[in-house]
DSSP file (Angstrom, degrees, kcal/mol; ACC not computed):
  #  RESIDUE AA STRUCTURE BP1 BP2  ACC     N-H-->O    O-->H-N    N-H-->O    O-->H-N    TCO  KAPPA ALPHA  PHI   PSI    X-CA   Y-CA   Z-CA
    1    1 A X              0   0    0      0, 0.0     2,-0.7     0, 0.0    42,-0.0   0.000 360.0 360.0 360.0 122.9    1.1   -8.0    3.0
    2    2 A X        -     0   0    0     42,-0.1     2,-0.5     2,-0.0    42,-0.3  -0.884 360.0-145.4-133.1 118.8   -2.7   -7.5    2.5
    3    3 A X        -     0   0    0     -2,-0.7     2,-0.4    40,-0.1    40,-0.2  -0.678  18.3-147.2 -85.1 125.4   -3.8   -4.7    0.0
    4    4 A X  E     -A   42   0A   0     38,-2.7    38,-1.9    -2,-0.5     2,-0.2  -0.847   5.6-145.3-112.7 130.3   -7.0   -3.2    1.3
    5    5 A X  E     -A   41   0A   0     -2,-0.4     2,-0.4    36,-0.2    36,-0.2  -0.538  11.9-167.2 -85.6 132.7   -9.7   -1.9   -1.2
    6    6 A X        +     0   0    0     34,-3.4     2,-0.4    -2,-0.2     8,-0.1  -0.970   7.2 178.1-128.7 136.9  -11.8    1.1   -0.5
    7    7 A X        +     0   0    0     -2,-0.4     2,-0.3    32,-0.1    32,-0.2  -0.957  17.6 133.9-144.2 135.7  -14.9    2.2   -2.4
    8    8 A X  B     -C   38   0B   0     30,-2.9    30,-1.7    -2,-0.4     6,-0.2  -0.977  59.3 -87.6-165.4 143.8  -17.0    4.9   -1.8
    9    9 A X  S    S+     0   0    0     -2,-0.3     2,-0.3    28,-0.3    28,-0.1   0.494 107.4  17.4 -42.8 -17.7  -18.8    7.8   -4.2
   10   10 A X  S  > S-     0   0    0     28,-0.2     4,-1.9     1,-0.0    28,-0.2  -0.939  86.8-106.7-154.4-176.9  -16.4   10.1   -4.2
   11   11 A X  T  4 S+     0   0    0     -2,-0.3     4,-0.3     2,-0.2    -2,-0.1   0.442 115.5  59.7 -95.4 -26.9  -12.3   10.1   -3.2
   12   12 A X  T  > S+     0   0    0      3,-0.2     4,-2.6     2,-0.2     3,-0.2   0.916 109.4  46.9 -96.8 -71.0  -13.0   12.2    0.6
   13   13 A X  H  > S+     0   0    0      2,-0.2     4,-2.5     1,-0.2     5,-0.4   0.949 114.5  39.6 -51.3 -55.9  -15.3    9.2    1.6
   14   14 A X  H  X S+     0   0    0     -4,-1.9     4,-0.9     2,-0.2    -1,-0.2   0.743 119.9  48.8 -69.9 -14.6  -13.0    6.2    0.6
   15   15 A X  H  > S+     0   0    0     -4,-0.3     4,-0.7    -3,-0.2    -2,-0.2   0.972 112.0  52.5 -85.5 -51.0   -9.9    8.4    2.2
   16   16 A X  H  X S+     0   0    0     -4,-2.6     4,-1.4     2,-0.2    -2,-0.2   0.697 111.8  40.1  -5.3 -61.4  -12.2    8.9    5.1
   17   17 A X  H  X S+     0   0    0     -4,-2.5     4,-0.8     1,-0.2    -1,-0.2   0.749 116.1  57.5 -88.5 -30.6  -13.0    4.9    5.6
   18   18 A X  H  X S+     0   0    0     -4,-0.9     4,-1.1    -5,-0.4    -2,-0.2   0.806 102.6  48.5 -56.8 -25.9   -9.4    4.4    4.9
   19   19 A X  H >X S+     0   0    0     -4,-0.7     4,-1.2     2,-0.2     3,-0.6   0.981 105.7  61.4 -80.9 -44.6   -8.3    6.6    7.6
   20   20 A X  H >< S+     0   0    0     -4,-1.4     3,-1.1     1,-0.3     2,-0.3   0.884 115.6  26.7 -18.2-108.2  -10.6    4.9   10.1
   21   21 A X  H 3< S+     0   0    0     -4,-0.8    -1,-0.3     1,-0.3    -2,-0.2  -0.148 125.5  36.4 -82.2  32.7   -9.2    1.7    9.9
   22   22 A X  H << S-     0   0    0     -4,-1.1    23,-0.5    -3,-0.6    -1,-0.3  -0.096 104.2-113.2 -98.5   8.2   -5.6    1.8    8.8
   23   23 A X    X<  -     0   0    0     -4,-1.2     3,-2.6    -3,-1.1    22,-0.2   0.656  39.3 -78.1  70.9 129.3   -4.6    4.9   10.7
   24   24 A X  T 3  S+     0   0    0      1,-0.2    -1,-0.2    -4,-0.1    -4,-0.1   0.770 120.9  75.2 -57.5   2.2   -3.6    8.2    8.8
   25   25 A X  T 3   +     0   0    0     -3,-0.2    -1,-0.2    -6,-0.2    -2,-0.1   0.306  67.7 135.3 -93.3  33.8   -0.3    6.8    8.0
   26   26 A X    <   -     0   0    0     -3,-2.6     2,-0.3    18,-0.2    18,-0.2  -0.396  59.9-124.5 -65.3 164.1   -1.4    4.4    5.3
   27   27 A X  E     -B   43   0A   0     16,-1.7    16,-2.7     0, 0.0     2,-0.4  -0.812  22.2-144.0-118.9 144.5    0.4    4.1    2.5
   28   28 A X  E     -B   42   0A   0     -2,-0.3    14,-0.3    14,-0.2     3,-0.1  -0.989  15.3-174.5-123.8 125.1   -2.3    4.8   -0.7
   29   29 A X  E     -     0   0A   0     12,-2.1     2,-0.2    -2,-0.4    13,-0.2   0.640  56.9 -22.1-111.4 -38.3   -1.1    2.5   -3.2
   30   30 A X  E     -B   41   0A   0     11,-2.7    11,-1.9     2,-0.0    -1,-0.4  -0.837  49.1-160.5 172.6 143.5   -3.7    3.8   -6.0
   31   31 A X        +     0   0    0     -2,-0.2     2,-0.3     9,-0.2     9,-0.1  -0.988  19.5 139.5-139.8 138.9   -6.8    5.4   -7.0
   32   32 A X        -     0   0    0     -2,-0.3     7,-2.5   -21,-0.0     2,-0.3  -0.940  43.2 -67.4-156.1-174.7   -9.1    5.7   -9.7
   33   33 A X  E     +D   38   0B   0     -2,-0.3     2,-0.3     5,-0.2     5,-0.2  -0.578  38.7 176.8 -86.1 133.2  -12.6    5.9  -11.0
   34   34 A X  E >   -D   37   0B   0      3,-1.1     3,-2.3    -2,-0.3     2,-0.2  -0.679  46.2 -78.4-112.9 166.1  -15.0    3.4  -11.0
   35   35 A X  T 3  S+     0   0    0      1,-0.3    -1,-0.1    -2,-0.3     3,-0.0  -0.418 127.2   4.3 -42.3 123.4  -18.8    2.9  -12.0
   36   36 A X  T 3  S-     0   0    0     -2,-0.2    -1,-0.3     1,-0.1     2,-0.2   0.607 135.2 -27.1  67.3  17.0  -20.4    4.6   -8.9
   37   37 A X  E <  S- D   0  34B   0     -3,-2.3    -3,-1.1   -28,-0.1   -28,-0.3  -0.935  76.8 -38.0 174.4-162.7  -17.1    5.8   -7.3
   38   38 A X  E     -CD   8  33B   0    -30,-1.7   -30,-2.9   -28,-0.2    -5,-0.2  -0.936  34.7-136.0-142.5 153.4  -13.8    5.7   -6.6
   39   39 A X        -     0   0    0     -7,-2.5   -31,-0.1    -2,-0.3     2,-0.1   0.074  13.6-170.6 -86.1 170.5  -11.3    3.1   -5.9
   40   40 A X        -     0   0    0     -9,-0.1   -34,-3.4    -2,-0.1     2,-0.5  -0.382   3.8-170.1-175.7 114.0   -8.7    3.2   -3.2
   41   41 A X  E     +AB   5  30A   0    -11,-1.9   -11,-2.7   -36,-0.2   -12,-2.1  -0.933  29.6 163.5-126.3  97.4   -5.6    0.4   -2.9
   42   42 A X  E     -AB   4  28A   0    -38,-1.9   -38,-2.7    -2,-0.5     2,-0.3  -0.825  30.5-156.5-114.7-175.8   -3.7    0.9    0.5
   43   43 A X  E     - B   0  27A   0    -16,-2.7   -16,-1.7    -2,-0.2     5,-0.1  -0.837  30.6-101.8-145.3 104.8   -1.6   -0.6    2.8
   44   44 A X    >>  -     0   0    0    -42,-0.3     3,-2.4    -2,-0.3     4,-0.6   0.047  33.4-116.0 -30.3 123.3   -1.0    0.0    6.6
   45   45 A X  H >> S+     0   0    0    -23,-0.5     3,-0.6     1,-0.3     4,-0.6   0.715 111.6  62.7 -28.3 -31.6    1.8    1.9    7.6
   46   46 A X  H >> S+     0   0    0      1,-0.3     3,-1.2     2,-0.1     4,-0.5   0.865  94.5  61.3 -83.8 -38.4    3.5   -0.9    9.3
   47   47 A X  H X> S+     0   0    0     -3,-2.4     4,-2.1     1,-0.2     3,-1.3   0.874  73.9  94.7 -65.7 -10.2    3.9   -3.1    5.9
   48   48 A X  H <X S+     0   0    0     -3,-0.6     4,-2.6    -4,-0.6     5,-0.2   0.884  90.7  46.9 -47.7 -40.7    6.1   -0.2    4.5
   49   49 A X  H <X S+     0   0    0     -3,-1.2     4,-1.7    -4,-0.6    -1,-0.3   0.961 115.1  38.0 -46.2 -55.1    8.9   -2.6    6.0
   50   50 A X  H <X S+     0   0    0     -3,-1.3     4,-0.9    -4,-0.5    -2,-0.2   0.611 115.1  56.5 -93.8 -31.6    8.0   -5.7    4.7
   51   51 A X  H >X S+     0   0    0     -4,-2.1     4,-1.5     2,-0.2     3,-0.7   0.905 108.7  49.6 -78.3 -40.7    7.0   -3.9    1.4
   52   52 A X  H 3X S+     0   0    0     -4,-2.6     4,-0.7     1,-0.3     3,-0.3   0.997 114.6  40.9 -83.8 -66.4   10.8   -2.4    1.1
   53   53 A X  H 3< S+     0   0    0     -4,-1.7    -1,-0.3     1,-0.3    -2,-0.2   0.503 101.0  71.5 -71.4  -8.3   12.7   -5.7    1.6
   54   54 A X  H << S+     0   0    0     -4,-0.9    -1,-0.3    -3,-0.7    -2,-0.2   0.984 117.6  31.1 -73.4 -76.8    9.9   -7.6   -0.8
   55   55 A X  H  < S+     0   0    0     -4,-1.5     2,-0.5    -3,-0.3    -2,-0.2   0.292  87.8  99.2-133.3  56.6   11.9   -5.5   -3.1
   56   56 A X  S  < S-     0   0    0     -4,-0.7    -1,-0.0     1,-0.1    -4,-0.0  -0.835  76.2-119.4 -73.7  92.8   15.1   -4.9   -2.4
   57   57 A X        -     0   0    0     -2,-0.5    -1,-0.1     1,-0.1    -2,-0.1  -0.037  30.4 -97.1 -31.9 121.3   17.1   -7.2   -4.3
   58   58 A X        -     0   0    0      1,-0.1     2,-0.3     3,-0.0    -1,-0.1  -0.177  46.6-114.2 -46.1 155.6   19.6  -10.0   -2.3
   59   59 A X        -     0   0    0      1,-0.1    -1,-0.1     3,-0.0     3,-0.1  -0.906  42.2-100.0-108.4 144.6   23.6   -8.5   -2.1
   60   60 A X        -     0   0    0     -2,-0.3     2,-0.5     1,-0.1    -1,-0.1  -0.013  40.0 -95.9 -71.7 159.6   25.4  -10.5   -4.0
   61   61 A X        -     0   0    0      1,-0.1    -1,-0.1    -3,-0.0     3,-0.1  -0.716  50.2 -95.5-117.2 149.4   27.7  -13.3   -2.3
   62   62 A X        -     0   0    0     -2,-0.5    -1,-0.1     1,-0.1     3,-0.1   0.115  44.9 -94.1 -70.8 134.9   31.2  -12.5   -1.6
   63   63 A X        -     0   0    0      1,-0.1     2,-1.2    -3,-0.0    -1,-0.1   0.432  40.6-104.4 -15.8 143.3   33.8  -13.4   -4.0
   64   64 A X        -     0   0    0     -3,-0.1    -1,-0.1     2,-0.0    -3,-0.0  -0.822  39.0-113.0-102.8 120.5   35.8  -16.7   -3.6
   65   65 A X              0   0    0     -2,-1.2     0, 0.0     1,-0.2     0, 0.0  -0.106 360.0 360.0 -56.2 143.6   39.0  -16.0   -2.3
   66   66 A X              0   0    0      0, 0.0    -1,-0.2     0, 0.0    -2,-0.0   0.063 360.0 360.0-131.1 360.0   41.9  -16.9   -5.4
């Protein structure tokens, strides 16, 4: 799973360069303000999978029969 950083002078631009190359279904992980900008932490639609089962917790293994 590779979290991709966007920076750009205001939040329009870095959603902008995000959209470009991850497709508008990224998943926007976080934003805030930085020194000259704003920040932007996404993920490509397609890890959403990989992202749910990361943490999704094992089901527990079945009882031993008595």
């Amino acid at each position: 799973m590779n979290v991709k950083r966007y920076f750009a002078q205001t939040a329009r631009e870095a959603l902008r360069a995000l959209k470009a190359e991850l497709g508008a279904d990224a998943i926007v992980l976080a934003n805030r303000p930085v020194e000259g900008g704003v920040e932007i932490l996404a993920l490509p639609a397609d890890a959403v999978g990989a992202l749910q089962s990361a943490t999704r917790p094992a089901p527990p293994a079945p009882a031993a029969p008595i």
